[in-house]
N, C-alpha and C positions, 0 to 999 in steps of 0.2 A: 127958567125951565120953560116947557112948552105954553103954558097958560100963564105965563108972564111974570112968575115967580122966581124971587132969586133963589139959589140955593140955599144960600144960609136961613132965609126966612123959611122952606119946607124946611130944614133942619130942625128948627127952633118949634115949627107946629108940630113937627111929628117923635119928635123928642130924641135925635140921631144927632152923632157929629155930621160936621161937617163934609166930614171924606165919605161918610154912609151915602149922605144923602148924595152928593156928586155920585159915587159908582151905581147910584140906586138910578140916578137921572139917565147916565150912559147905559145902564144894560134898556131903560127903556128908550131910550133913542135906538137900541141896535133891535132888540128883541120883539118891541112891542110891549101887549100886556101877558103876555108868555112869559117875558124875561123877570115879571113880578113876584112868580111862582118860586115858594121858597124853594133852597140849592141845599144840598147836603153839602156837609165841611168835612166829611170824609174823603181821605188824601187820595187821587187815582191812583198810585204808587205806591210801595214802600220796597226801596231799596235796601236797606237794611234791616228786614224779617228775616228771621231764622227759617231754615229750610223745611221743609215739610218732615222728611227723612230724620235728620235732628229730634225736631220737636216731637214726633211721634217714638222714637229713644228714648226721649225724657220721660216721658208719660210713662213706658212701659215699664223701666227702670223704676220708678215714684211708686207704679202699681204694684209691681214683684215685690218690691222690699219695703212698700209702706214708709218711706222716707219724708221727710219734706225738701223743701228747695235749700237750706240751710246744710244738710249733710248731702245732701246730693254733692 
């Protein structure tokens, strides 16, 4: 790493695999100490969510008749 460190030796100090510490070394070589700052692991996407339109149907249907998801 930058200060003479192998990877696996930051891995082993900072108690991360091995691939942590690698991606942990490359976001600081790209990003700086910006890139340090934790990241949400919330998905930019979801292709596969139910449509707004949909889901607000369900709810209303749930709410009208007092159902659960089972007889729905």
């Amino acid at each position: 790493m930058d200060d003479g460190w192998p990877v696996r030796r930051a891995a082993e100090r900072f108690q991360v695999s091995h691939t942590t510490a690698a991606r942990w070394a490359a976001r600081y070589r790209t990003l700086g100490v910006a890139g340090m700052s934790d990241r949400s692991s919330r998905p930019h996407r979801q292709p596969r969510r139910t449509a707004a339109a949909v889901e607000e149907h369900v709810l209303r249907l749930r709410r009208e008749h007092r159902i659960g998801p089972l007889r729905l």
